[in-house]
MILUM-174924 format. One record per atom (N, C-alpha, C, O, CB): x, y, z. Coordinates in steps of 0.001 Angstrom, whole numbers, padded with zeros to 6 digits, always signed. Glycine has a CB too. Layout:
N
XYZ...
REM end
This chain:
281
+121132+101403+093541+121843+102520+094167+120903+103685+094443+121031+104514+095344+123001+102981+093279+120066+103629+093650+119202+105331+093338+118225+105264+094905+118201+106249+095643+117698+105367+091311+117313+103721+095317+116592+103453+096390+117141+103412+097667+116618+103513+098777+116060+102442+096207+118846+103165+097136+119405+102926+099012+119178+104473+099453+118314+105017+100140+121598+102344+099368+120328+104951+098762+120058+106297+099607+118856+106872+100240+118995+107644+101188+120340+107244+098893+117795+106589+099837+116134+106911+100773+116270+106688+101798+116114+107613+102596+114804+106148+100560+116684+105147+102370+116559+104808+103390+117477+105895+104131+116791+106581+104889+116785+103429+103466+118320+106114+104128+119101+106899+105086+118129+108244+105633+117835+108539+106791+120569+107411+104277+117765+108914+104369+117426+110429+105146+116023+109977+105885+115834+110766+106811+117136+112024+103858+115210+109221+105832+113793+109141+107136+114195+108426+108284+113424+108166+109208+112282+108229+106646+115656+108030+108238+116300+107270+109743+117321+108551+110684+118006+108399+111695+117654+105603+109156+117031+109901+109775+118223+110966+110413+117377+112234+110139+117930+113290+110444+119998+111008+109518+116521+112287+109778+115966+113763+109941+115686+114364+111196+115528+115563+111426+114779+113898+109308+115644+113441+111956+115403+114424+113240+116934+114687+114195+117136+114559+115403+114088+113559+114368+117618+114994+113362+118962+115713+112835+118394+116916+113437+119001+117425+114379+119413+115769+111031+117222+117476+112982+117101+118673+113255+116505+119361+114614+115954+120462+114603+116517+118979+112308+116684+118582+115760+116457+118620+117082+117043+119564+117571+116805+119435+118772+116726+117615+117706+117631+120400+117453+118572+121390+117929+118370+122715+117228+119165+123655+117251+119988+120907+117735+117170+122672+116583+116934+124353+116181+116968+124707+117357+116983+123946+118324+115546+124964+115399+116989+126250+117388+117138+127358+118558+115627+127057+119007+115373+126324+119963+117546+129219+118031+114693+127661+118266+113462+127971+118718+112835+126404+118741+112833+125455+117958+112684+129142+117725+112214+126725+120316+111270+125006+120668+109716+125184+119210+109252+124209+118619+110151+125055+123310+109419+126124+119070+108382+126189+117518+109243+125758+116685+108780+124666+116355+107749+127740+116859+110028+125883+116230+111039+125258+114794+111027+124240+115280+110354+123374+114721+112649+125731+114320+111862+123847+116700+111872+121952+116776+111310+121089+116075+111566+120223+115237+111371+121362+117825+109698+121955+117135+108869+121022+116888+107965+120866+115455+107283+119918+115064+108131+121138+117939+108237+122165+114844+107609+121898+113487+108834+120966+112642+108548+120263+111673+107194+123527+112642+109849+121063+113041+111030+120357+112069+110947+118353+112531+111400+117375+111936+113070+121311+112681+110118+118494+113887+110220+116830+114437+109010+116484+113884+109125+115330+113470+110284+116428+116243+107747+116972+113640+106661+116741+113363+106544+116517+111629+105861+115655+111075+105909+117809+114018+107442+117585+110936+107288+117195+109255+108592+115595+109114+108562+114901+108098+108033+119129+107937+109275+115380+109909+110217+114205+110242+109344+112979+110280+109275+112158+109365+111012+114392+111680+108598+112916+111569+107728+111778+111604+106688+111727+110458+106244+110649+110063+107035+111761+112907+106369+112730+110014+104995+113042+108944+105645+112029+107742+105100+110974+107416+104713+115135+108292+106791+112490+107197+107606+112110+105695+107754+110269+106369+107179+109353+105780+109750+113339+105319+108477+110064+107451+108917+108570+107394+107738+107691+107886+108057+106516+108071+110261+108283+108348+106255+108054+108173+105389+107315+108171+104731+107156+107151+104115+106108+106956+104814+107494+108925+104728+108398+106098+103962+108550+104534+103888+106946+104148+104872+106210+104077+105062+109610+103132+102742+106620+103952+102300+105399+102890+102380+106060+101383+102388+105383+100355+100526+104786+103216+102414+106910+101409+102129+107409+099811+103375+108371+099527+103609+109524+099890+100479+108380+099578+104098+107444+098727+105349+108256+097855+104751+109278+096755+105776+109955+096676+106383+107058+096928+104108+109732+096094+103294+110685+095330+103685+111859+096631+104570+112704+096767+101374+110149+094968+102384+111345+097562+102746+113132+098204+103880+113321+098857+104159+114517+098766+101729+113759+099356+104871+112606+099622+105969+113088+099367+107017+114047+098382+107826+114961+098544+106160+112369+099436+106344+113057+097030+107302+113893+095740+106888+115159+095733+107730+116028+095504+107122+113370+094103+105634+115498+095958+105049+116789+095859+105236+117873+096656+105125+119092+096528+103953+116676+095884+105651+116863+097789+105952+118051+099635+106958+118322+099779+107137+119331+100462+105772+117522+101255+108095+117650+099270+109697+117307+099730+109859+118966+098903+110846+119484+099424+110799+115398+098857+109471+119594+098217+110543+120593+097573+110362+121942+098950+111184+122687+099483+109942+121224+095516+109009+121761+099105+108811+122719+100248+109609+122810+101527+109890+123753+102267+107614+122535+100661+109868+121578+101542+111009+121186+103241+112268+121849+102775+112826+122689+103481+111525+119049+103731+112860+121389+101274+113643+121693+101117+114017+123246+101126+115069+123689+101586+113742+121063+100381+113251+123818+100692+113023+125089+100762+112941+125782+102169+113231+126979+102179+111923+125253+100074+112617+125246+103253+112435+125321+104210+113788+125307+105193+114194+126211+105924+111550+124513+104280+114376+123916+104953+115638+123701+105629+116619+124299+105117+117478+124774+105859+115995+122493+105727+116700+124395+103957+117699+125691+103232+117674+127126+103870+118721+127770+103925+117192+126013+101620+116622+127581+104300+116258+129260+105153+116790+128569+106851+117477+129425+107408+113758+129961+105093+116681+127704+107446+117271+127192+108655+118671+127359+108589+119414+127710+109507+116946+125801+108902+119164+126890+106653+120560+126665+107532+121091+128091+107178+122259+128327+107488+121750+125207+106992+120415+128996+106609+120808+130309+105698+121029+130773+107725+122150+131183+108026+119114+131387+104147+120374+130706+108443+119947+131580+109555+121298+131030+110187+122152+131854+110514+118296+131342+110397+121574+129392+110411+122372+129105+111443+123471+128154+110482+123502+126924+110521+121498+128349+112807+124154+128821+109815+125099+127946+108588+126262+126965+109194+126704+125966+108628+126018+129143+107512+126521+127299+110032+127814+126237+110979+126701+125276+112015+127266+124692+112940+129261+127548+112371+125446+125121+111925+124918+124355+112329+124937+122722+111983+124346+122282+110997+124069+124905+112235+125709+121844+112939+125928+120577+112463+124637+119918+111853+124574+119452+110715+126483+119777+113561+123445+119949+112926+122276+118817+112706+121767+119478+111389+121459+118638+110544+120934+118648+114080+121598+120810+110995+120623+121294+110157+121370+120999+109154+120528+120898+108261+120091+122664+110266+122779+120706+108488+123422+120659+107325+123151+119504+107236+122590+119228+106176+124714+121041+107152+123364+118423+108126+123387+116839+108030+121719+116726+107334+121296+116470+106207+123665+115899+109894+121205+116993+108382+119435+117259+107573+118887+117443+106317+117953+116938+105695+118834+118349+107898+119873+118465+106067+119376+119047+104698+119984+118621+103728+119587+118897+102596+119435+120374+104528+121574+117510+104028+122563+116775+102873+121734+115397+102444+121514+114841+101368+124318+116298+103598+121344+115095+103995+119723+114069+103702+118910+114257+102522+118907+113737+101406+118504+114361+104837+118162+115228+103140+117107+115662+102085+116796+115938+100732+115908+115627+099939+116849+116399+102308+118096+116808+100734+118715+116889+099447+118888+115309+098408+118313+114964+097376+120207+117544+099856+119539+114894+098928+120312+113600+098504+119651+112447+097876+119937+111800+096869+120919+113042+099622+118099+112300+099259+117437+111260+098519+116416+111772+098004+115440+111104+097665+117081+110152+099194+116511+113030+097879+114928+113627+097166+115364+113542+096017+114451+113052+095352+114228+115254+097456+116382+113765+095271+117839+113694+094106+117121+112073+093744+116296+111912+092844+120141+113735+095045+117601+111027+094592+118575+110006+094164+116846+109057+094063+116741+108259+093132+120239+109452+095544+115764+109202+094925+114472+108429+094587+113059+109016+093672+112134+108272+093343+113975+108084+095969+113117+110337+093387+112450+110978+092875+112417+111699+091672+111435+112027+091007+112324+111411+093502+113807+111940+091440+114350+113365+090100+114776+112140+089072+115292+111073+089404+116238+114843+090636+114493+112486+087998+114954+111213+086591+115820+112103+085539+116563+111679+084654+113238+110436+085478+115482+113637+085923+115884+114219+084906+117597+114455+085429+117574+114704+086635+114868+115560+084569+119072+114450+084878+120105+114172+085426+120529+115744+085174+121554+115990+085809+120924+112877+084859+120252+116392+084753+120837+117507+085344+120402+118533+086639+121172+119184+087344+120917+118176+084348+118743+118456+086727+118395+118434+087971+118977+117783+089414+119257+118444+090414+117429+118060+087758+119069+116562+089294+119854+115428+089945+120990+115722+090176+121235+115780+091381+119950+114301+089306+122443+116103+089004+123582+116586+089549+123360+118052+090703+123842+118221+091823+124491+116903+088198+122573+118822+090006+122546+120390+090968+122109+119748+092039+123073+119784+092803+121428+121856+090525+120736+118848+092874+120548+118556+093870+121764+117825+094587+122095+118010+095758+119483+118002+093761+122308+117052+093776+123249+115965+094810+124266+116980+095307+124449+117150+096513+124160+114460+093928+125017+117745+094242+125693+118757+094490+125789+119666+095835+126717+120023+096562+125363+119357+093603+124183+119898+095813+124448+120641+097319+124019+119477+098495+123887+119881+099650+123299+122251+097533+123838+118274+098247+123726+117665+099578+124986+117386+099956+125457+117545+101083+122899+116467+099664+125644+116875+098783+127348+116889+099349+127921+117756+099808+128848+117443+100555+128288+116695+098566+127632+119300+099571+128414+120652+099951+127282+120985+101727+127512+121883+102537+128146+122299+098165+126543+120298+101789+126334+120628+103077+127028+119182+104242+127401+119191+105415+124531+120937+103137+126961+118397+103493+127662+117186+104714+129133+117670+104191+129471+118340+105167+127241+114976+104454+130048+117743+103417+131156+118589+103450+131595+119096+104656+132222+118625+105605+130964+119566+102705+130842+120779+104240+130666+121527+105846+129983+120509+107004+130735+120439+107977+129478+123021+105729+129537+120214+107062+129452+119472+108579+130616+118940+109144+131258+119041+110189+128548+118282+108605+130667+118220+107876+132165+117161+108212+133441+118426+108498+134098+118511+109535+132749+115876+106356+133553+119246+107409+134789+119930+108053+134884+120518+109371+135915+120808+109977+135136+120915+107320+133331+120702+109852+132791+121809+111116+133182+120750+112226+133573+121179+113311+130776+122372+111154+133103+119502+112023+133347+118349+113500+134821+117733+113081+135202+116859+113861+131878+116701+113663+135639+118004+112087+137171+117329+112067+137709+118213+110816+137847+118007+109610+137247+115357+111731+137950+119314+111712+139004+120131+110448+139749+119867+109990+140099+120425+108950+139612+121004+110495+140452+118770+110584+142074+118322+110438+141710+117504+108985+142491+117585+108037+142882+117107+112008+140688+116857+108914+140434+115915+108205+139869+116522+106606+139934+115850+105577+139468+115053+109066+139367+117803+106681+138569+118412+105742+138883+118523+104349+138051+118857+103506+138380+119519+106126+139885+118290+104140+140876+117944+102474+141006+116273+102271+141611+115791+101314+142950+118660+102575+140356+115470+103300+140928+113974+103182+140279+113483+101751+140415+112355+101278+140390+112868+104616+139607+114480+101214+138932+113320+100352+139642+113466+098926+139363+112909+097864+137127+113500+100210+140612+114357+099222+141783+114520+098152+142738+114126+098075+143548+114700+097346+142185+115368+097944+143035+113183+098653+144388+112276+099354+144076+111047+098402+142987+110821+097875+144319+111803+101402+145028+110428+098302+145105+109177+097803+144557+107902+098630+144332+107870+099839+146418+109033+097529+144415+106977+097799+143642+106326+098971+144007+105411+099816+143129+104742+100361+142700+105821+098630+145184+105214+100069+146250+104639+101281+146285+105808+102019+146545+105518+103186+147907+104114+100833+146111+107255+101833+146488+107907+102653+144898+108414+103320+144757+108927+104430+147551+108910+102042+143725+108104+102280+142572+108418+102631+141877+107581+104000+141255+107896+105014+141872+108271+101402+142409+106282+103336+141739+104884+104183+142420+105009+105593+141680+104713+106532+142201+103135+103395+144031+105496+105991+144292+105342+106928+143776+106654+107548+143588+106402+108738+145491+104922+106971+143475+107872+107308+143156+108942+108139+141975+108538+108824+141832+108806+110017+142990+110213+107430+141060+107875+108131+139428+107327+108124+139683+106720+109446+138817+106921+110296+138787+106088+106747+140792+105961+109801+140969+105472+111437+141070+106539+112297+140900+106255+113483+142277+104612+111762+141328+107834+111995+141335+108266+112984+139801+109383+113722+139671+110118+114701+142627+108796+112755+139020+108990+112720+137312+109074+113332+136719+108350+114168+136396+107164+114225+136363+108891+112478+136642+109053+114676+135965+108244+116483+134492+108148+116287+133970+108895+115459+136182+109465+118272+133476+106958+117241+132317+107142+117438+131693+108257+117405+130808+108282+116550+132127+106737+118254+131819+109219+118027+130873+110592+118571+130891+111268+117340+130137+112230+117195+131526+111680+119933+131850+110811+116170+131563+111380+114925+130939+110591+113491+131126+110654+112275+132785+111916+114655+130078+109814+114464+129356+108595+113060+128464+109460+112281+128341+109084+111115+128168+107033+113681+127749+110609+112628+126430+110984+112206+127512+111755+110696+127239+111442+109536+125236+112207+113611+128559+112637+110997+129077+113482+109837+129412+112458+108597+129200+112521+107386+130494+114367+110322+130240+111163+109739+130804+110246+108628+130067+109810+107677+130226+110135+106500+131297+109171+109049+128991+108857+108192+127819+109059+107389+127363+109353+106441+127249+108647+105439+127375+109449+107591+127069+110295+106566+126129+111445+106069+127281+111991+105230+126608+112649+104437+125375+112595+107310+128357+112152+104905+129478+112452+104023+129434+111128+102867+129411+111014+101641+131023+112559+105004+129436+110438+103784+129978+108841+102663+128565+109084+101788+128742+109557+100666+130078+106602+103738+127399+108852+102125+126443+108591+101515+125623+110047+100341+124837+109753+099440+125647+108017+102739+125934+111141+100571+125757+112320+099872+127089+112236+098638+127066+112459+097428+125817+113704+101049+127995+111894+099390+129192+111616+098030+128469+110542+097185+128068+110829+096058+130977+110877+098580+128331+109555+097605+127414+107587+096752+126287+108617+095874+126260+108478+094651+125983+105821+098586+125431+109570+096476+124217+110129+095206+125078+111017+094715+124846+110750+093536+122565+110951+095659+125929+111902+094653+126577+112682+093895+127472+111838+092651+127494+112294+091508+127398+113506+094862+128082+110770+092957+128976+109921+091928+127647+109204+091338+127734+109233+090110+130340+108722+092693+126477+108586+091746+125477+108250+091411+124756+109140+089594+124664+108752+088429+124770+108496+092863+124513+110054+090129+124372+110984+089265+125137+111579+088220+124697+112308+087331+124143+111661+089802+126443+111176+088413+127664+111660+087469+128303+109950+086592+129489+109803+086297+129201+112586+088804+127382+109020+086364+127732+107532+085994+128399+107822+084910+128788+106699+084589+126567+106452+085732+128885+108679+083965+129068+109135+082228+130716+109693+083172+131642+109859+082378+127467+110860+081110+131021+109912+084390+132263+110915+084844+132971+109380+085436+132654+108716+086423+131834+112555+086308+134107+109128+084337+134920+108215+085044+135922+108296+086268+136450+107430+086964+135524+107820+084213+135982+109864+086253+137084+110056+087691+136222+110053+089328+136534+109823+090496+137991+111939+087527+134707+110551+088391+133894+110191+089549+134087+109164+090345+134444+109052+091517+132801+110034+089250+133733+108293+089351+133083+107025+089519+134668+106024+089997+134720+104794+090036+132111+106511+087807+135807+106978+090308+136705+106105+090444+137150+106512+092235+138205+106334+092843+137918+106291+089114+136076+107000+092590+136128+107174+093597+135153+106408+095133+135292+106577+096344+136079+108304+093263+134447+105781+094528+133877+104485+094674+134751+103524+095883+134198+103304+096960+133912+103794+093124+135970+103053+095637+136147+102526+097135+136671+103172+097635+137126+102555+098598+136681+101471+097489+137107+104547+097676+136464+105407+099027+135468+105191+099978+135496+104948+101184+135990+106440+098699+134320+105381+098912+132745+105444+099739+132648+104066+100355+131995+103836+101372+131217+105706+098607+133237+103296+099777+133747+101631+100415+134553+101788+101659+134606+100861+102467+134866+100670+099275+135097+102758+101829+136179+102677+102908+135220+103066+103859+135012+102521+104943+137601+103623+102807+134430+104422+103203+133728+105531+104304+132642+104251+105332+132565+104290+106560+132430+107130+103149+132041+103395+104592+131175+102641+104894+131797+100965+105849+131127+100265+106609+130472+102528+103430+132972+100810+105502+133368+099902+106547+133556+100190+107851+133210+099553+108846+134357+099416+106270+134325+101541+107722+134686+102698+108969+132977+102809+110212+132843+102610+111419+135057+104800+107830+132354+103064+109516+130872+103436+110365+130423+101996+110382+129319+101973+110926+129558+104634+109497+130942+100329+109885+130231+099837+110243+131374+099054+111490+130933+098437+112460+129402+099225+109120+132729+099221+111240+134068+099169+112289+133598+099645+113345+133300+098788+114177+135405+099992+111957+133317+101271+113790+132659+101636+114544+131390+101219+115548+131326+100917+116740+132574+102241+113999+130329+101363+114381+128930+100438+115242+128355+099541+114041+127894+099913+112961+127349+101666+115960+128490+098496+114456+127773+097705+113687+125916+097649+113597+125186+096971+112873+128354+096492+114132+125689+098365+114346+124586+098356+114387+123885+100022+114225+122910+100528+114782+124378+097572+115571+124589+100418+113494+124111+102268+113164+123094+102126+112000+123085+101326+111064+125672+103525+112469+122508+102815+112223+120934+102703+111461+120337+101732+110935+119714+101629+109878+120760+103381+110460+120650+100773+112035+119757+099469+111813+120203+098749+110729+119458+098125+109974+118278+099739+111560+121693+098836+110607+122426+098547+109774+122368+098602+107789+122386+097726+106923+122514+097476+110360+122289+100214+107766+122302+100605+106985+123352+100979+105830+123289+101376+104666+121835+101095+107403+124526+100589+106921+125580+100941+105841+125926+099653+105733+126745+099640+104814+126823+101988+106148+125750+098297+106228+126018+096821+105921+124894+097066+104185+125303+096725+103076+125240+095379+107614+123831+097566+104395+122568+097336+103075+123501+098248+101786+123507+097984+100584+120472+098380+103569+123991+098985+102251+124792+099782+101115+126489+099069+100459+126993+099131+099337+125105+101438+101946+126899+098527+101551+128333+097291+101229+127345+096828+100223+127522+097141+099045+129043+095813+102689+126186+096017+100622+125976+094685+100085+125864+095520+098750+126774+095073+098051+124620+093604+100690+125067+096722+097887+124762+096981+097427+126389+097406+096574+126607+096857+095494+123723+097486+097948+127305+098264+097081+128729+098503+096568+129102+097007+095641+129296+096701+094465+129912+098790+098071+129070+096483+096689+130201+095125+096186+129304+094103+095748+129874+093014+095816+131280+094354+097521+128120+094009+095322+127259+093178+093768+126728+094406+092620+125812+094228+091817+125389+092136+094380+127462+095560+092745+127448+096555+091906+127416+095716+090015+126687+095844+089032+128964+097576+092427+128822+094778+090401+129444+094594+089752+129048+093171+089101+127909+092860+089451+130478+094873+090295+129556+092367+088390+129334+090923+088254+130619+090501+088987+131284+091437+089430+129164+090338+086644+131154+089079+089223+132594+088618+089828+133214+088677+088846+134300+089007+089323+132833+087283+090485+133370+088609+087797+134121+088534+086524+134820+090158+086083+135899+090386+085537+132944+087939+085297+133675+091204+086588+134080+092347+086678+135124+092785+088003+135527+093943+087889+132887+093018+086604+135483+092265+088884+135627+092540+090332+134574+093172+091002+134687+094062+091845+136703+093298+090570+133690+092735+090641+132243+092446+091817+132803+090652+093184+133424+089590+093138+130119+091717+090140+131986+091512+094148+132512+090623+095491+131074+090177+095845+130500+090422+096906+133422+091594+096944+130291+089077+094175+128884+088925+095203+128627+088418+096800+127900+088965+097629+128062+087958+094532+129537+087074+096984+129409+086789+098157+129243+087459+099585+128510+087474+100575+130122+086272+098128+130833+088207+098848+130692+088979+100390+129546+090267+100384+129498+090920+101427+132393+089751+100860+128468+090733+099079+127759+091361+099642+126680+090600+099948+125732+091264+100368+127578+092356+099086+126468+089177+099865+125167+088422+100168+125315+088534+101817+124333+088694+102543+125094+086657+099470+127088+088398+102458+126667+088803+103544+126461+089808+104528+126307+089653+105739+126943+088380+103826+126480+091107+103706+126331+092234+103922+124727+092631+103826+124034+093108+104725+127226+092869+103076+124298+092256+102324+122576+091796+103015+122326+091117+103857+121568+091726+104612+121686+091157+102339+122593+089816+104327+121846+088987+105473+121703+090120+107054+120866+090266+107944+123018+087310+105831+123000+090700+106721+123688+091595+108221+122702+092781+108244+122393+093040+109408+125637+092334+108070+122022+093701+107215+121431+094758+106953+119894+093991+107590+119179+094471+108470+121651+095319+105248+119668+092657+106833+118188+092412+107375+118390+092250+108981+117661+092851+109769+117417+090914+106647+119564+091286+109449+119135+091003+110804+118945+091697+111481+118180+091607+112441+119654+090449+111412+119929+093036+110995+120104+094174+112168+118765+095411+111944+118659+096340+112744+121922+095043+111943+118230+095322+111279+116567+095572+111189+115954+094902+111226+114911+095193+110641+115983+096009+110378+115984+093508+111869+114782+092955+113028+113841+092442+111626+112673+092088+111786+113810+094536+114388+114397+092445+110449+113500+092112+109443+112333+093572+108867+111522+093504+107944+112653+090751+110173+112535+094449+109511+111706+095553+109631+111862+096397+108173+110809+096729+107629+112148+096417+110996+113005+096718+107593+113229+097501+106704+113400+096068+105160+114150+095117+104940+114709+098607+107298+112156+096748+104422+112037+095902+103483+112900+095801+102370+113125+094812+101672+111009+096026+103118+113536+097396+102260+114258+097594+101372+115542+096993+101514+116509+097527+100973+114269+098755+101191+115680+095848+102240+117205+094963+102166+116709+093620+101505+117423+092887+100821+118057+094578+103932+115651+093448+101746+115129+092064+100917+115163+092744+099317+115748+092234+098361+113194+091414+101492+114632+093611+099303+114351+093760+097974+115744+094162+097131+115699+093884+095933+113200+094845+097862+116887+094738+097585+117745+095392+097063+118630+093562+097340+119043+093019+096315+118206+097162+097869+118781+092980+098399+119471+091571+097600+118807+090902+096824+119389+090057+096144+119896+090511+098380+117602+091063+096719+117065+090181+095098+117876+090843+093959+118468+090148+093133+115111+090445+094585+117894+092067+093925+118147+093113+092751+119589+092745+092586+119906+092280+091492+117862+094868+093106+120518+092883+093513+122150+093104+093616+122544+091749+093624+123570+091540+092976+122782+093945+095010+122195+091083+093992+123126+089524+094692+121923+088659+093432+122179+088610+092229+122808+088914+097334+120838+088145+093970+120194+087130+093222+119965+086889+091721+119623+085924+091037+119170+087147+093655+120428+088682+091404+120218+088729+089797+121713+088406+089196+122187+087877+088190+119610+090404+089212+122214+089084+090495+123990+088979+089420+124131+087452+089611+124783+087107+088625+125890+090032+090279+123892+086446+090287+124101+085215+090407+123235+084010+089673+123363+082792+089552+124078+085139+091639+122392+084901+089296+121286+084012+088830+120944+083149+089819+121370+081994+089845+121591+083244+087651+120304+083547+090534+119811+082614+091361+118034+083048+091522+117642+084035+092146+120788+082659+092834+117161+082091+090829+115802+082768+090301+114933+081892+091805+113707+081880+091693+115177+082168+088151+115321+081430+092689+114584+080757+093387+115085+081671+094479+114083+081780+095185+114694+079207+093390+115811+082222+094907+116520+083233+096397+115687+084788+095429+115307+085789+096037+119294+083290+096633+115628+084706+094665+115035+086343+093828+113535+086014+094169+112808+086812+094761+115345+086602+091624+113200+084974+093814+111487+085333+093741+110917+085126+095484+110001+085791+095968+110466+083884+092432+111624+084165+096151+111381+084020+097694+111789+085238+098440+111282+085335+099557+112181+082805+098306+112643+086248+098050+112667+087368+098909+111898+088398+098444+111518+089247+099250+113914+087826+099131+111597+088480+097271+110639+089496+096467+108882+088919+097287+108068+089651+097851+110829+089103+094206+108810+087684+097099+107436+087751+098048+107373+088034+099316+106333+088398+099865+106798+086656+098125+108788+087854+100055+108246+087848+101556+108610+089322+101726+108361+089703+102870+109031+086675+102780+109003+090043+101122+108790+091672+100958+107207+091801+100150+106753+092860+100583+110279+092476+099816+106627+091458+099601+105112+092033+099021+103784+091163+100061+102586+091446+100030+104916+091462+096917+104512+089947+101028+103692+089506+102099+103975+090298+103567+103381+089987+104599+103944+087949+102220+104765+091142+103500+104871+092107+105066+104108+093247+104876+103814+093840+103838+106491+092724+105559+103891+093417+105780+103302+094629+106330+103812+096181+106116+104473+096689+107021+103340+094389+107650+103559+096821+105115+104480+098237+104874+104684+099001+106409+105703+099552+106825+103518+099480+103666+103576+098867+106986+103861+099581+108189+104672+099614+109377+104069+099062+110298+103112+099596+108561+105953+100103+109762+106903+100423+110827+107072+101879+111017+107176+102737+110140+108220+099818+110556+107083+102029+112354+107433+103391+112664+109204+103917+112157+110297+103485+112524+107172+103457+114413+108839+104972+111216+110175+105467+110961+110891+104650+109363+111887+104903+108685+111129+105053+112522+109641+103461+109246+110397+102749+107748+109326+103051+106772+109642+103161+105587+110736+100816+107736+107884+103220+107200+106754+103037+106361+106619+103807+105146+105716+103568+104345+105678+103251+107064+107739+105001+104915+107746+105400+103603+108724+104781+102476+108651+104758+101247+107956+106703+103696+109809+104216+103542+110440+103425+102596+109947+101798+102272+110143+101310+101159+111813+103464+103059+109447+101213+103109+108979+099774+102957+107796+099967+101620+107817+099197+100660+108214+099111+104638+106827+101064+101730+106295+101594+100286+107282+101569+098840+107228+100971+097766+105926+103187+100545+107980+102331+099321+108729+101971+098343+109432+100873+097811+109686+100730+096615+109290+102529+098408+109757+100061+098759+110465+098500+098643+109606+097214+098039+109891+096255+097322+110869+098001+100217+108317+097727+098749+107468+096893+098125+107038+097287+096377+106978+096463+095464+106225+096915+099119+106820+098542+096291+106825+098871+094724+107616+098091+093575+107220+097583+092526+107333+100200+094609+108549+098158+094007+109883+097922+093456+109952+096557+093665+110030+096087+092530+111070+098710+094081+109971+095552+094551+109711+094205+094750+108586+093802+093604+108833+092970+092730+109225+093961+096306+107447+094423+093702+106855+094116+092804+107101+093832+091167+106936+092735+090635+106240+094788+093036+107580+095192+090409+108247+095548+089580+109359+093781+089134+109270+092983+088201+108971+097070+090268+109980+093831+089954+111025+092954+090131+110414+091137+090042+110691+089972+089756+111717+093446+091699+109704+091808+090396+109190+089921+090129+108459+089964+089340+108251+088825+088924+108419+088948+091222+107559+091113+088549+107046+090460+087371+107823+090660+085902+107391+090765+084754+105638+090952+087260+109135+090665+086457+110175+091027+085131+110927+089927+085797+112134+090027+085576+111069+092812+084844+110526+088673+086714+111698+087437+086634+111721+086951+085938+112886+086820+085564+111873+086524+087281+110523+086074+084882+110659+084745+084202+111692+085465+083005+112494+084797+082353+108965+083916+083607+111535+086757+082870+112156+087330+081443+113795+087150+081770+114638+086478+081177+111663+089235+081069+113904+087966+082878+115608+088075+083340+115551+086675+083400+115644+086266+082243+116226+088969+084954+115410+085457+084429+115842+084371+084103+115647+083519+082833+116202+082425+082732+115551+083858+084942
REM end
């Protein structure tokens, strides 16, 4: 759970295309491409507080600004959910990535802006009434809520809010099946082998929620190989589908435009993961 969320904020930072000033743009498109080409997660950990610091004075200037809140619920979220270990740090960060996709979300569907206090027959059916032109808020809501309940694992009312973020994530993939290179199929798969089947875990159906996350990234984003070894191959025991996707993630190439800080990371973690198989199996 802690690695999905990464992937999201280096596939949406340039969210921030719509500062006023063409100098902000372009310094806000240029630290965008800078972070999602990084080979080296270290200087990231080290740079990310400065952006943050940065996009926080953007949105202080232009606060009903859609792209800059979505940006900064990003930023927030996975700088929280891949970097911070310490959990009270972690709650205050997730905290405000959710309170800025919040406001976004209330700023593009007012009507909707209390839905997440509704019950969830009454939650799941409002969720139909979000249209395409509003995938980026939906989004970016579902997934800042996933690191905020993330961070609160000890809060059972939190954590009972969970197929919600299940709902939020069928909705955007109902919509486009193919939205961030199918990123919210990599997060199903990840929801629903949360669990074991014995628990009401749904491994199957997230094995095919991984297959759907790799195809629809062209094989490009590593972090779906590596997160169904983790979610699906471990809860199933299946030590021959775990160690064949863990190599052909540490035999690719980290480098893609727009993935190369996360495929770093996927491969780390792939690694990690296979030299702790013979033990888990």
């Amino acid at each position: 759970m802690r690695l999905v969320l990464l992937i999201f904020i280096f596939l949406t930072l340039s969210a921030c295309n719509t500062l006023v000033s063409s100098a902000t743009k372009d310094l806000a498109d240029n630290l965008s491409k800078a972070i999602q080409n990084q080979n080296d997660p270290d200087t990231v950990r080290q740079g990310a507080p400065a952006y943050l610091i940065m996009i926080d004075s953007f949105i202080q200037g232009a606060p009903d600004d859609v792209d800059l809140l979505i940006a900064g619920s990003n930023l927030y979220g996975s700088y929280a959910s891949a970097f911070i270990t310490e959990p009270e740090r972690a709650r205050r960060l997730t905290e405000k990535s959710r309170q800025y996709a919040l406001h976004a979300f209330c700023i593009k569907l007012p009507e909707l802006c209390d839905v997440s206090e509704k019950h969830f027959p009454e939650f799941e059916k409002a969720l139909q009434k979000i249209e395409k032109n509003n995938l980026p808020v939906l989004n970016t809501w579902g997934i800042s809520w996933a690191g905020w309940i993330q961070s609160r694992t000890e809060d059972w009312v939190a954590i009972a809010d969970i197929p919600k973020i299940k709902a939020i994530m069928l909705r955007v993939v109902e919509l486009d099946p193919a939205w961030d290179h199918g990123n919210a199929q990599l997060y199903l798969g990840v929801l629903n082998a949360f669990l074991p089947a014995a628990m009401g875990g749904k491994p199957e159906l997230a094995k095919e929620y991984f297959e759907q996350a790799i195809s629809y990234s062209e094989g490009k984003n590593l972090m779906a190989k590596t997160l169904y070894a983790q979610y699906y191959a471990r809860i199933v025991f299946d030590k021959q589908l775990h160690d064949k996707l863990l190599n052909e993630v540490l035999q690719s190439p980290v480098s893609s435009p727009g993935m190369t800080l996360v495929n770093t990371l996927a491969r780390e973690q792939a690694q990690q993961l296979l030299n702790g198989s013979d033990d888990f199996f």
